[in-house]
C-alpha positions in Angstrom: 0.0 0.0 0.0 1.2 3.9 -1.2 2.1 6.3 1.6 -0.7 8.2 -0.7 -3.2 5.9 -0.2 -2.7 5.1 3.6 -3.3 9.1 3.9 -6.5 8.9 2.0 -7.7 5.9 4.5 -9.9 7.3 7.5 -9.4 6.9 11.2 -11.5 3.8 11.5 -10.5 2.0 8.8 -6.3 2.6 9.6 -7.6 1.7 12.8 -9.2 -1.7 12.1 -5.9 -2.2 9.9 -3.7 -1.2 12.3 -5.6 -4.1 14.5 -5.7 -7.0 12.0 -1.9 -6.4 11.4 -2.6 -5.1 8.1 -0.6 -2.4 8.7 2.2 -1.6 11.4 1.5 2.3 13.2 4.8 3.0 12.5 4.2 2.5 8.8 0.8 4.7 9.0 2.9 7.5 11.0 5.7 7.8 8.4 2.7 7.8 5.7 1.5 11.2 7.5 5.3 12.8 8.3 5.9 12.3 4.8 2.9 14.0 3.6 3.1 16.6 6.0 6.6 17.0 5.0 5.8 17.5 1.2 2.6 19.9 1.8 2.9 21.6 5.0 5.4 24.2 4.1 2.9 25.6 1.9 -0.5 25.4 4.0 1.0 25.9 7.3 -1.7 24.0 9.5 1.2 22.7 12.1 2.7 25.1 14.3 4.0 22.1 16.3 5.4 18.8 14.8 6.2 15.9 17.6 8.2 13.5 14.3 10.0 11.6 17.1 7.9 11.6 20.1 5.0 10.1 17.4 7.7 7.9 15.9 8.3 6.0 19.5 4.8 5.9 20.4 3.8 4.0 17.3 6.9 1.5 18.3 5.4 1.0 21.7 1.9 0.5 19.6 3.4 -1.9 17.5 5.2 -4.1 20.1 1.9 -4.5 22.6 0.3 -7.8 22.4 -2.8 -6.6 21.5 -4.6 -3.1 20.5 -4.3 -0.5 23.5 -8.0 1.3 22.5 -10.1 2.1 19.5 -7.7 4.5 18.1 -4.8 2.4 18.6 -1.5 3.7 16.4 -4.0 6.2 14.6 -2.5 9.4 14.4 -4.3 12.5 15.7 -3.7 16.4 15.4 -4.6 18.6 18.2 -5.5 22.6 18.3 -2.9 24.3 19.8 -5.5 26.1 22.5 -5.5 22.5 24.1 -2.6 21.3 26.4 0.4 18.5 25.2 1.8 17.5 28.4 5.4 17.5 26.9 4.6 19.2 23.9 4.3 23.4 23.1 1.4 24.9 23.9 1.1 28.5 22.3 -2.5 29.5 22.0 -1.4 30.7 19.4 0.2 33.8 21.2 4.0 35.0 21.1 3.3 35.4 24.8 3.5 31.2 25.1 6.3 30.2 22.4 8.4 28.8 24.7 5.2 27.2 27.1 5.4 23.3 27.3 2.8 21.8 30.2 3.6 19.2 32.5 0.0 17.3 31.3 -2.5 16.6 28.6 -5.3 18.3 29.1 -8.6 15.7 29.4 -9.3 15.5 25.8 -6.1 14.5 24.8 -5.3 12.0 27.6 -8.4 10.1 26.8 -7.1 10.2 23.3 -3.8 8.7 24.1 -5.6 6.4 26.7 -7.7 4.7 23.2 -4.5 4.2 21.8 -3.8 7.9 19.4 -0.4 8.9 18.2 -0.6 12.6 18.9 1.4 14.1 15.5 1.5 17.5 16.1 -0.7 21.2 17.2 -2.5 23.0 14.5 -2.2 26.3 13.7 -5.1 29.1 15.1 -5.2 32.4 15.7 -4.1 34.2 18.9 -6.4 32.5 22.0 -8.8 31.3 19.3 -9.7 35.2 18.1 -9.7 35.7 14.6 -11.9 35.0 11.1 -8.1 34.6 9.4 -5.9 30.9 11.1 -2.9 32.6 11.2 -0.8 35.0 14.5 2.4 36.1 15.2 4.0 32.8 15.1 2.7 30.7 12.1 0.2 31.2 9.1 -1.7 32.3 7.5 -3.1 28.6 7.3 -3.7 28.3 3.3 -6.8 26.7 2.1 -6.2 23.3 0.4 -8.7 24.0 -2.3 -7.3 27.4 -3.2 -4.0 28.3 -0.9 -4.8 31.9 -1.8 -8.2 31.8 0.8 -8.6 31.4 4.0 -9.3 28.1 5.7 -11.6 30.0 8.9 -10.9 30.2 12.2 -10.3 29.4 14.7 -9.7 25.3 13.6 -8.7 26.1 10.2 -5.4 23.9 11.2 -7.2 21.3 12.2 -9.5 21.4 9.4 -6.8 21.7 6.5 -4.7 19.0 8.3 -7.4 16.6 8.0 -8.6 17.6 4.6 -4.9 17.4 3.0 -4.8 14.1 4.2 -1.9 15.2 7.0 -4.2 12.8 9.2 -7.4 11.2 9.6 -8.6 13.2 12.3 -7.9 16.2 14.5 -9.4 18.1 17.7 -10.8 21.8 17.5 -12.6 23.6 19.7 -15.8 25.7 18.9 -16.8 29.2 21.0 -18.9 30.5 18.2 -18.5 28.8 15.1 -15.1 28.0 15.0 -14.8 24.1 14.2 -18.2 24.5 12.0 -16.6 27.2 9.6 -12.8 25.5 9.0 -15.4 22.6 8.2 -17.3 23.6 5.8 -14.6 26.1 4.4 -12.1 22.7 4.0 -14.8 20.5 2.3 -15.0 18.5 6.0 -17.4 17.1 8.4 -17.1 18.2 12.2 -18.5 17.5 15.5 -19.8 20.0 18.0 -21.6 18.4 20.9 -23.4 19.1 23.4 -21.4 21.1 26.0 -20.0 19.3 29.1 -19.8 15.3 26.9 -16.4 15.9 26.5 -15.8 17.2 29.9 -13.8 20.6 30.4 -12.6 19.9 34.0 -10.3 23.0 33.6 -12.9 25.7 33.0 -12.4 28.2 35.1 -16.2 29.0 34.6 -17.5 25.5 35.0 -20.9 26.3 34.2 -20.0 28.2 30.8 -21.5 26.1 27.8 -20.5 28.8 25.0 -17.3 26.5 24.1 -16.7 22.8 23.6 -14.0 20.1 22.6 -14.9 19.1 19.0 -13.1 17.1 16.0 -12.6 17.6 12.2 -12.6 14.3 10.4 -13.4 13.1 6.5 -16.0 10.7 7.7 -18.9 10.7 10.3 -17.6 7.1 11.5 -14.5 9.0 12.7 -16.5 11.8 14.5 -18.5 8.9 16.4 -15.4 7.1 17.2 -13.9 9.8 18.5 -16.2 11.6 20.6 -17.1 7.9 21.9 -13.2 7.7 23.8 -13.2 11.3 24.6 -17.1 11.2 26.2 -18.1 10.5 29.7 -18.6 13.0 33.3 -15.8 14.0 35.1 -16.7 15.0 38.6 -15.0 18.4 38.2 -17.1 19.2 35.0 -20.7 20.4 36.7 -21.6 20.2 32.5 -20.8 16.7 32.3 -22.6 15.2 34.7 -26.3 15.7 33.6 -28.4 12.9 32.0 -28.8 12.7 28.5 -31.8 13.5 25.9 -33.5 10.8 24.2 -31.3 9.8 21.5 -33.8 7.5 19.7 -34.2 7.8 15.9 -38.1 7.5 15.4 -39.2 5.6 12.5 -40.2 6.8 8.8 -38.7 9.7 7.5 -37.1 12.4 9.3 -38.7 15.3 10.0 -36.4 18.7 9.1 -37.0 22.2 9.8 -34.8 24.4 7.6 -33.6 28.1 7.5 -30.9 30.1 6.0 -30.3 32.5 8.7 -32.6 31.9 11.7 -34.1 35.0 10.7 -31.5 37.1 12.0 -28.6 36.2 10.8 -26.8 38.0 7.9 -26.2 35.3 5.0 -24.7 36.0 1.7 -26.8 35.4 -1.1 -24.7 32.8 -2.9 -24.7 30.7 0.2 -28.4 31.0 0.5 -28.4 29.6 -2.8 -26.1 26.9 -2.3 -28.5 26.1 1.1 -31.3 25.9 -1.0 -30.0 23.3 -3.6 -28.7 21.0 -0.2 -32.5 21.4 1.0 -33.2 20.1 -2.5 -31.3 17.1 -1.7 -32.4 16.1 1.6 -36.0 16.2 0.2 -34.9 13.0 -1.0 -34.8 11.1 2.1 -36.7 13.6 4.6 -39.4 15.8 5.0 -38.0 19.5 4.8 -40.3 22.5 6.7 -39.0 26.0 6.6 -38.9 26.8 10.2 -36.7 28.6 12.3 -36.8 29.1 16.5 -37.6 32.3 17.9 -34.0 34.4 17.5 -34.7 37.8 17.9 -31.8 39.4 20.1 -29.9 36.5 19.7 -26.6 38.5 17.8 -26.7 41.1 20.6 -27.0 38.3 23.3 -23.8 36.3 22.3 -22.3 39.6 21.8 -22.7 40.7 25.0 -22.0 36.8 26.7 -19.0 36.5 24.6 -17.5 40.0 25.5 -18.0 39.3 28.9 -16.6 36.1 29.1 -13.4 37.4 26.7 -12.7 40.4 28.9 -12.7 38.1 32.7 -10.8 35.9 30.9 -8.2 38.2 29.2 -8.3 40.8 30.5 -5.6 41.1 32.7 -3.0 40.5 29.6 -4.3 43.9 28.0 -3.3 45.4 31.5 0.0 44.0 31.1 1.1 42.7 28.0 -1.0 44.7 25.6 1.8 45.6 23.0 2.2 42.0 22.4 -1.2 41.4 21.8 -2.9 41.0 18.5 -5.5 43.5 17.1 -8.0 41.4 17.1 -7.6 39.8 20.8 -7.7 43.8 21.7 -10.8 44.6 20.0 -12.3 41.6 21.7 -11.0 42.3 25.2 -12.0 46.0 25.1 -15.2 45.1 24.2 -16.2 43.5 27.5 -14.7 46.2 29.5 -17.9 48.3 30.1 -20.2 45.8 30.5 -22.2 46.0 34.1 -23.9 42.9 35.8 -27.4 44.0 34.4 -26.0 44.0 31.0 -24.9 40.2 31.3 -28.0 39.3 33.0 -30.1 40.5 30.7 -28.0 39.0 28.0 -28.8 35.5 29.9 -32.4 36.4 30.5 -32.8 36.3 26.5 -30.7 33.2 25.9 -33.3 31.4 28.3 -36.1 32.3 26.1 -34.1 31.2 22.7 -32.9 27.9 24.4 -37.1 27.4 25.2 -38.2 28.7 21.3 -35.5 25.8 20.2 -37.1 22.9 22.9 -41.0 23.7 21.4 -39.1 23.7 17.8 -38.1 20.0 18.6 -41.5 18.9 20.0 -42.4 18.5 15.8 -39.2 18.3 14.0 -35.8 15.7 14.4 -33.6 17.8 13.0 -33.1 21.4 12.5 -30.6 22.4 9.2 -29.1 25.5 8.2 -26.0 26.7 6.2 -22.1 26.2 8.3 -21.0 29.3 7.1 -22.3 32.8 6.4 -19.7 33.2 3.6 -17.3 31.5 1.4 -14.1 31.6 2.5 -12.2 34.8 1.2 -8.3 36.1 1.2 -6.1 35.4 3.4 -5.0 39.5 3.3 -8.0 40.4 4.6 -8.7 40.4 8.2 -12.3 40.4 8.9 -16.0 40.0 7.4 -16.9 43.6 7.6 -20.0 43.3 4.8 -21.9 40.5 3.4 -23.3 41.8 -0.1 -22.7 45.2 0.4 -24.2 45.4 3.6 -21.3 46.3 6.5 -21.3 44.3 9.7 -21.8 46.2 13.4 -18.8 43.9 14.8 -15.7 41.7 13.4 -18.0 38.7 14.7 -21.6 39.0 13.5 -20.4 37.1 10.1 -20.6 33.9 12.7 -24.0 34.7 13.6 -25.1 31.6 12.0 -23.4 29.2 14.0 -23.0 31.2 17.0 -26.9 31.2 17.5 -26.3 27.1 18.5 -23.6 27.9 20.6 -25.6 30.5 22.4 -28.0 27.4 23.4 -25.7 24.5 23.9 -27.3 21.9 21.0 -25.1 19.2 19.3 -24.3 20.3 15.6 -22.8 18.0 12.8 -21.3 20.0 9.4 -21.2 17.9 6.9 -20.0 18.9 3.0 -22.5 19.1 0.5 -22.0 18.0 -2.9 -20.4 20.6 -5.6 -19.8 21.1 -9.1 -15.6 20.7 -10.0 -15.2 24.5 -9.5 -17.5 25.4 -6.6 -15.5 25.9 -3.2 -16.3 23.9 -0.3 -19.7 24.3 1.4 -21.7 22.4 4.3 -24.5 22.5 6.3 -25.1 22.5 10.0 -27.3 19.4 11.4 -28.5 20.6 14.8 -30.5 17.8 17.0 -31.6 18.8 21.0 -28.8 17.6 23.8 -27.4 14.5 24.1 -28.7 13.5 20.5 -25.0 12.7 18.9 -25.9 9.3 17.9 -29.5 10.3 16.4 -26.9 12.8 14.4 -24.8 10.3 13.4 -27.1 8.2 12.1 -28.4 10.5 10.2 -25.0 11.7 8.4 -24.2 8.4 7.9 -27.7 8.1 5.7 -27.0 11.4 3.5 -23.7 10.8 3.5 -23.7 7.6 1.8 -27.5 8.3 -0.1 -27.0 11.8 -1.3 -23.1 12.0 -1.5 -22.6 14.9 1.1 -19.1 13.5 2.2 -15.3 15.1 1.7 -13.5 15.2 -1.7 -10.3 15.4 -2.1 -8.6 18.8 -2.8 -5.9 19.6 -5.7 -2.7 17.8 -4.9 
């Protein structure tokens, strides 16, 4: 077998091979160095590259009796806002170039416990802030279907590792859109689930359910796998030890409520279009309803939650370290600093009411779709979505409005890529089901996936 075509394998099946001693890890891991040797120079979606360390842990896989876990000698990528025990952390930031933790954070030690190779961190932009994967130490992070563009933020490394075949699967996490975006800008599928089922124990703000653990992968399989070895409470989580929903598929044909925007959200035109031909699609195996919840306030609501959260979190390094700070982690500090108590209450007070307008939409509908991404990806030169069609944004962030809508209320999403003509970019849709629903998602991808042919293709070598 190639070293091409072991990088075009997904995470299950190199894991099943990997098993039946089809192939050795070490073979599969030298596969993936060599192809992030011969295309990373030019995409940038590494900041970190652990050759050796992933080297010796695929000999250790390949000398154990038997398979260590479900991911056993599969390598893995992980966001570089997530602690390596061992390996450089940077957030991103020149602040942290030289930080190495002492331990994994949770995520990636339940990883390594089912048996991953950790390869490397992907690129992001300082702390996670930015519509543009790139910062003061590595990017920007080039699009693999057209290096000039931009491959989102704030997974785009994650998202253009795993699309360029660099390796099966990587982590991401998403605050307001930003595994969803690199997704759908990278022609992949992604995982956001419900807040607090991969646990956070960290969070300083334990009850905060704006941001989640998520993966980038070119199959659904490999999202399932994946979140099934990173799932599970941890007492130290208060988010991860609630019950579930009822994760039942009912019988017959789904039922779908669709919109474009959640009638709020500002959505260029020729994504609304390319929405409506994936609505097209679906009609094949489901029954589509346009329907949105109730989202009125909902932009100035995450605006508000997301500021504050930003500036308690940050702010302290604009008191102190503000020349080495990025514009954009500025902007997004400063904008929490006036906030008062009543603001942020009020701000909660709304998202109650949206979380209860999505619950009633669920009483009559499976699955709620609408488009991953406001906008096509653009240059990497420019910044920040300050219009869509002519009409200019109020703040760098209401582009995400879209996908940050689900974040405000804490519902499982699956991106998957839609089918495209030869020279349309990427695009995908968001598949949002109520808490604790992964599986009834998966399910479901799996179906259009393999029925409609809304699954990855491969971009220009």
């Amino acid at each position: 077998m190639s070293d091409q075509s072991v990088c075009e394998l997904t995470a299950t099946t190199l894991a099943r091979a990997i098993a039946n001693g089809e192939l050795s890890s070490r073979d599969v891991v030298e596969a993936h160095l060599a192809r992030i040797a011969s295309r990373d120079a030019q995409s940038a979606a590494f900041v970190t590259l652990d050759a050796e360390g992933a080297r010796r842990a695929a000999q250790i896989c390949d000398a154990a009796p038997a398979p260590t876990g479900p991911l056993h000698g599969v390598p893995v990528a992980i966001k570089d806002l997530t602690d390596t025990g061992g390996l450089a952390t940077t957030y991103g930031s020149v602040l942290f170039r030289d930080h190495v933790p002492v331990e994994d954070d949770l995520v990636v030690a339940r990883l390594r416990h089912a048996g991953a190779i950790i390869l490397g961190k992907t690129n992001t932009p300082e702390f996670g802030f930015g519509a543009v994967c790139t910062n003061r130490l590595c990017g920007p992070t080039r699009n693999p279907f057209d290096p000039e563009l931009t491959s989102g933020g704030s997974s785009g490394g994650s998202a253009v590792a795993v699309a360029a075949g660099m390796v099966p699967l990587a982590h991401g996490t998403d605050f307001g859109g930003s595994v969803r975006t690199p997704a759908s800008f990278c022609d992949v599928a992604s995982i956001r689930p419900t807040p607090g089922r991969i646990p956070s124990p960290r969070r300083p703000l334990g009850w905060d359910m704006l941001a989640t653990h998520g993966f980038l992968a070119r199959s659904i399989d490999d999202l399932e796998l994946a979140l099934s070895v990173c799932e599970g409470p941890d007492a130290h989580d208060p988010l991860s030890t609630g019950g579930l929903g009822d994760d039942r598929t009912r019988a017959g044909r789904p039922r779908i409520a669709a919109t474009p925007d959640f009638g709020v959200a500002p959505v260029a035109r020729d994504v609304r279009t390319r929405f409506a031909v994936a609505c097209e699609a679906l009609a094949r195996v489901a029954d589509i309803v346009p329907s949105s919840p109730d989202c009125g306030g909902a932009i100035e609501t995450f605006r508000t939650l997301r500021a504050a959260h930003i500036a308690n979190g940050f702010g302290e390094l604009l008191k102190t370290r503000r020349d080495e700070l990025t514009p954009t982690v500025i902007w997004n500090i400063e904008a929490g600093a006036k906030l008062s108590a009543e603001d942020y209450l009020n701000a909660e007070r709304r998202r109650t009411s949206i979380y209860r307008s999505f619950r009633d939409l669920f009483t009559g509908a499976d699955f709620l779709v609408a488009p991953a991404a406001s906008v096509f990806p653009w240059p990497n030169e420019v910044s920040d979505v300050t219009a869509i069609d002519g009409t200019t944004s109020d703040t760098p962030i209401d582009y995400l409005a879209v996908t940050f809508i689900v974040s405000l209320v804490g519902f499982p999403v699956l991106t998957v890529p839609t089918r495209r003509k030869a020279n349309e970019l990427p695009f995908g849709i968001q598949i949002i089901a109520p808490p604790g629903c992964e599986s009834r998602l998966f399910a479901f991808g799996r179906t259009i996936e393999k029925t409609l042919g809304f699954s990855h293709r491969r971009p220009p070598a």
